[in-house]
C-alpha positions in Angstrom: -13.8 -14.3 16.4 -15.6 -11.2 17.9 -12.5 -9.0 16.0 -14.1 -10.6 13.0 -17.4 -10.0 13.1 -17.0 -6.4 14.1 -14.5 -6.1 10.9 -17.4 -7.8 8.7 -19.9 -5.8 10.1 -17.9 -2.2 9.1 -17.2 -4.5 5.9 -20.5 -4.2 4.8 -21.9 -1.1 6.2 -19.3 0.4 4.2 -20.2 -1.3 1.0 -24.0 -0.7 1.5 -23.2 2.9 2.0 -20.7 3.3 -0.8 -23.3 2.3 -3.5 -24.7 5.2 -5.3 -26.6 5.7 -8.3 -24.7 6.2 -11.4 -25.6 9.4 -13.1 -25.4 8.1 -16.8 -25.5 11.7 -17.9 -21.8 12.3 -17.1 -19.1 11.0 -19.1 -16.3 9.3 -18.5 -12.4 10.8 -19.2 -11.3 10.0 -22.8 -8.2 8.6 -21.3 -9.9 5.9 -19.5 -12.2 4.1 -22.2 -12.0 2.5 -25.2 -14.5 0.8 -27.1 -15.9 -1.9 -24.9 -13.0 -1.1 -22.7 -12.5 0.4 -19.2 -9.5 0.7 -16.8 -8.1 2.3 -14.1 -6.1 2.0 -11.0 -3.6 3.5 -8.7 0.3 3.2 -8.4 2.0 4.6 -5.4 5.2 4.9 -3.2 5.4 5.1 0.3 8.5 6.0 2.4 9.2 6.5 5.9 11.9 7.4 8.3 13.1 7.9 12.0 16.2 8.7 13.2 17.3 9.4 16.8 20.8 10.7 18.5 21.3 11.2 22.1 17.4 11.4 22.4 16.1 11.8 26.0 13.1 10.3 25.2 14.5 7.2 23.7 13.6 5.6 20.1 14.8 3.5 17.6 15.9 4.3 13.9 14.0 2.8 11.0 13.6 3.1 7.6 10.9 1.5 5.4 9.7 1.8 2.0 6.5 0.2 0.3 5.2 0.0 -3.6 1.7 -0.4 -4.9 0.1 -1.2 -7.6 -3.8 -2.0 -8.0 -6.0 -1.7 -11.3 -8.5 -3.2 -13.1 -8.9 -3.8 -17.1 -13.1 -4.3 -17.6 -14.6 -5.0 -21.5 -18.6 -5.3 -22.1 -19.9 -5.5 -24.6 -23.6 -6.8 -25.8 -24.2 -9.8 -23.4 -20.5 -10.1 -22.7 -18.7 -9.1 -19.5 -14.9 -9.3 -18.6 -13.8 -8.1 -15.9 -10.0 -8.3 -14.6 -8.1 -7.0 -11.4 -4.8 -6.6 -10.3 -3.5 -6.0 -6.8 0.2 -6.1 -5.7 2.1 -4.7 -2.8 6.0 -5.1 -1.7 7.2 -3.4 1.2 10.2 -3.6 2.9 12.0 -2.2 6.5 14.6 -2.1 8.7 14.6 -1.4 12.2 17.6 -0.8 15.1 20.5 -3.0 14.7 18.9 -5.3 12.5 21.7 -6.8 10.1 19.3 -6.5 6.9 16.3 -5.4 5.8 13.0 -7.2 6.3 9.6 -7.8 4.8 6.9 -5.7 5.8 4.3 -6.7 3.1 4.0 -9.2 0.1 0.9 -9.7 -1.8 -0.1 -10.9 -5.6 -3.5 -10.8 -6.3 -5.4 -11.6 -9.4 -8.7 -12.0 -10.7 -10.4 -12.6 -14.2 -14.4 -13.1 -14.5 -16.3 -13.4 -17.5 -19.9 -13.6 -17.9 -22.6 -14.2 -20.2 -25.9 -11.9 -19.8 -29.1 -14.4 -17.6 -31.8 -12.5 -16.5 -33.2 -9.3 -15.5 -30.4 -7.0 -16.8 -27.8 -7.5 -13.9 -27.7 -10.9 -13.7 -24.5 -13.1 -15.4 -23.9 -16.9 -15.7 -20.3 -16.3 -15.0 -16.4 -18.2 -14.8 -14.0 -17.0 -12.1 -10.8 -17.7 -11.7 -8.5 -16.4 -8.8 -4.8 -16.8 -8.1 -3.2 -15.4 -4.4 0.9 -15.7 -3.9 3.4 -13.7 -2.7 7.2 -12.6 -4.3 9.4 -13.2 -1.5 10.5 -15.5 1.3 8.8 -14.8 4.7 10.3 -15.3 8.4 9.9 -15.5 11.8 12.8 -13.4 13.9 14.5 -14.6 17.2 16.8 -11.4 17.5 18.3 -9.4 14.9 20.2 -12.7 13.3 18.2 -16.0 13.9 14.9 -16.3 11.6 13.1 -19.4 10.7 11.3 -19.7 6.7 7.5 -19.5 7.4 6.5 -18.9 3.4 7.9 -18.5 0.0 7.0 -17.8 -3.6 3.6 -20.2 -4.9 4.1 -21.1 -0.6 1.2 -20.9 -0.5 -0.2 -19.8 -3.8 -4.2 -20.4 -4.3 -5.9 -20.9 -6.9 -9.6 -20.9 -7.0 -12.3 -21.3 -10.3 -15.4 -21.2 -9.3 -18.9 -20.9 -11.9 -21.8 -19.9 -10.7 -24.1 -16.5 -11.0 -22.8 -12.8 -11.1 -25.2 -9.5 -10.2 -24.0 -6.5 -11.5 -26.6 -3.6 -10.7 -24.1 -1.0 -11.5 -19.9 -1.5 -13.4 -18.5 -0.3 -9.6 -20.6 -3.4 -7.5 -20.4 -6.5 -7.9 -21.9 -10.5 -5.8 -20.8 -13.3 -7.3 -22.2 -16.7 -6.0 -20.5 -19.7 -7.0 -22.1 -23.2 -5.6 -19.1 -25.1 -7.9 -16.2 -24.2 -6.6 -12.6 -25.7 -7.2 -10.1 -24.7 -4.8 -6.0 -25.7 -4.5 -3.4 -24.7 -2.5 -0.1 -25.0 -3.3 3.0 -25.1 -1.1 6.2 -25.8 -3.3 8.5 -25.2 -1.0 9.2 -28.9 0.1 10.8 -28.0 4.3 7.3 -26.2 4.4 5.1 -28.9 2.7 7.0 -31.5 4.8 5.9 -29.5 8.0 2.5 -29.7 6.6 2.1 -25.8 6.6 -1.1 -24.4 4.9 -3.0 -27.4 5.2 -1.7 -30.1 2.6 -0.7 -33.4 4.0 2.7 -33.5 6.4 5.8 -35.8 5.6 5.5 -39.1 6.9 9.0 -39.4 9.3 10.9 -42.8 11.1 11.4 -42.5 14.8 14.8 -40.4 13.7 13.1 -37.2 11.8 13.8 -38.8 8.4 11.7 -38.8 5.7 9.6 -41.6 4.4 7.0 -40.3 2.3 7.5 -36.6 1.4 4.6 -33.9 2.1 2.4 -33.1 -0.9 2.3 -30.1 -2.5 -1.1 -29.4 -3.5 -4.3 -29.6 -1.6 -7.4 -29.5 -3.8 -11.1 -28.6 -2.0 -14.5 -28.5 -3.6 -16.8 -26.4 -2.0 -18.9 -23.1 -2.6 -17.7 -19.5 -3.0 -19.1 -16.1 -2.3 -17.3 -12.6 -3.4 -18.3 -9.3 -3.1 -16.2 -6.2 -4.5 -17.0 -2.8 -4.7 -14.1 -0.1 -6.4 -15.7 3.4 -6.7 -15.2 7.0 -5.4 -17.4 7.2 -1.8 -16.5 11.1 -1.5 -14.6 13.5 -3.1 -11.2 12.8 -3.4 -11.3 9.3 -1.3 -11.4 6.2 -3.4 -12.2 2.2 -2.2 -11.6 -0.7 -3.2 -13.1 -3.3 -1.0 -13.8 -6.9 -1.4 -15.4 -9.7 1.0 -14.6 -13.5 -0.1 -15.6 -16.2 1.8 -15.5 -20.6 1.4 -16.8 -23.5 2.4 -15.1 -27.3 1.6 -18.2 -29.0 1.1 -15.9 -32.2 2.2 -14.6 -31.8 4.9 -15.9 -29.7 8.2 -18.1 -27.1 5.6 -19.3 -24.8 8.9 -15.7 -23.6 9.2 -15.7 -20.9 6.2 -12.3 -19.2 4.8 -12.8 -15.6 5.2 -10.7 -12.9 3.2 -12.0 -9.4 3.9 -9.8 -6.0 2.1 -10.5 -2.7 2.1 -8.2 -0.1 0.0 -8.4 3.8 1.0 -6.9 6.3 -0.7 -6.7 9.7 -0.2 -6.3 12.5 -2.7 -3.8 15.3 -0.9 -3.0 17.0 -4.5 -1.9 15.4 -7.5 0.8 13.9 -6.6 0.9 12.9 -3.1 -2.0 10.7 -1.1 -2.7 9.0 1.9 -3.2 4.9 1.7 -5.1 2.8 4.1 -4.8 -0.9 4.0 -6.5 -3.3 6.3 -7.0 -6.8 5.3 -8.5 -9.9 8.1 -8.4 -13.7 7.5 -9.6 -16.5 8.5 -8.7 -19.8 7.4 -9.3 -22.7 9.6 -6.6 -25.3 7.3 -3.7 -22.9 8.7 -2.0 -23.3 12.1 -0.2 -19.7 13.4 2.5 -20.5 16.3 1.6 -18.5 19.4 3.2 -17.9 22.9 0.4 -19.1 25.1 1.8 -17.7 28.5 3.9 -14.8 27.2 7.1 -16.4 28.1 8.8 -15.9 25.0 8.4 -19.2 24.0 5.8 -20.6 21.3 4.2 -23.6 23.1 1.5 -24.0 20.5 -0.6 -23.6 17.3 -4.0 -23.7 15.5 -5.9 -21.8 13.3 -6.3 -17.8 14.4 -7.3 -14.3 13.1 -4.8 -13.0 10.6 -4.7 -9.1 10.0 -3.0 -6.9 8.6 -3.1 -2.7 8.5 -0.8 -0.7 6.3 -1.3 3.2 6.4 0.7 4.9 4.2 1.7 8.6 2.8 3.7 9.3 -0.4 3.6 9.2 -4.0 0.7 8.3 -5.3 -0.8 8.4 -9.2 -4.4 7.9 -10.3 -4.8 6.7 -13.6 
């Protein structure tokens, strides 16, 4: 958890310092508003390469490519706020002998809020709804043949709509505080809800392995919801997009909080090429990751354990 903590910590320094006063005397490109309307985003490609013959040194060929894609779509207008985002990412590699080519990264991310204007002029009563998947089959590899299914498409998917109170001091930062929070995760895959992976309920099995009672495919929480999300320019030519999300099932053990923290870098080399930094850490108590405990090449456990992820990137890259 100390990994975490530190991660949180930069988390926020980084937001803090990113928040700057908007000068309300400049105006924005033509090609990014319309009435009531504002949008933007980036789109990029990243590609890399390695290949090695009769090397001293030693090394081993690769090849990997990864896509994406984040933007939002925002609309105010009087006491009305709607604000939506989009963030997706594919990636694939392959590496040595490898037979075929292999996942590298897999994300779907969306998010709608809309608010009604409180109090104080940055204050919202506010509606959010929040759907996670990913597009492809994931795996575990023993080799370059054996691999065993670890996720699929909607396994898991998440879905969380939470209503509670949004501050808005400025369109770039955003805290939304939600003490009614719904919460479901879905595993349609029915080997992994059988395994009870991601937290629903396992299959009920007979001395032999067969099943009795199938594993469910949906489990629903209740609980409270915190987000934070800031998307601006912090210096010239470097753009974030950062968000902090956190949970708590007020049913069942509420002191162990989900925790989804992202930041999204990207910097401006000219206009077509740019440099992309990824780093993502969760925590999510309801889901078990296999581990080696004694580094003997053979998992001998599992429980609940710091997820991250850190994708640095160069390519094609558009602004728009």
């Amino acid at each position: 958890m100390k990994n975490l903590i530190l991660f949180l910590c930069l988390f926020l320094a980084t937001e803090v310092i990113a928040q700057t006063p908007v000068d309300t005397t400049k105006k924005a490109p033509a090609d990014t508003v319309i009435p009531n309307w504002k949008r933007g985003g980036v789109v990029g490609f990243n590609f890399t390469q390695a290949s090695f013959t009769n090397w001293a040194a030693g090394g081993i060929n690769s090849i990997s490519g990864q896509f994406l894609f984040n933007c939002f779509v925002n609309y105010k207008k009087g006491l009305t706020t709607w604000d939506n985002n989009l963030d997706v990412s594919y990636g694939l590699m392959q590496q040595g002998t490898a037979a075929s080519l292999r996942k590298a990264d897999d994300k779907i991310d969306y998010t709608s809020k809309y608010g009604q204007y409180a109090f104080k002029k940055v204050w919202y009563y506010s509606v959010l709804a929040n759907f996670k998947t990913q597009f492809q089959p994931g795996y575990t590899y023993q080799g370059d043949t054996s691999k065993t299914l670890i996720s699929d498409f909607m396994s898991p998917g998440y879905l969380v709509v939470a209503v509670g109170l949004d501050y808005k001091p400025t369109d770039k930062f955003s805290i939304f505080t939600a003490p009614f929070t719904a919460k479901y995760t879905f595993v349609t895959n029915q080997t992994l809800a059988n395994a009870g992976a991601y937290g629903v309920d396992k299959a009920i099995v007979d001395t032999a392995g067969n099943v009795l009672l199938p594993g469910k495919n949906i489990r629903q929480e209740f609980g409270g919801y915190f987000r934070m999300q800031y998307r601006g320019e912090i210096m010239k030519g470097v753009n974030m997009n950062a968000k902090l999300e956190l949970f708590s099932n007020y049913l069942d053990r509420p002191q162990n909080i989900d925790v989804n923290a992202e930041i999204l870098l990207t910097l401006k080399v000219n206009k077509y090429i740019a440099v992309n930094l990824n780093i993502q850490a969760i925590y999510d108590n309801d889901v078990n990751i296999a581990v080696d405990n004694n580094k003997d090449g053979v998992i001998d456990g599992e429980g609940p354990r710091l997820q991250f992820r850190q994708v640095l990137g160069v390519g094609f890259a558009a602004k728009f």
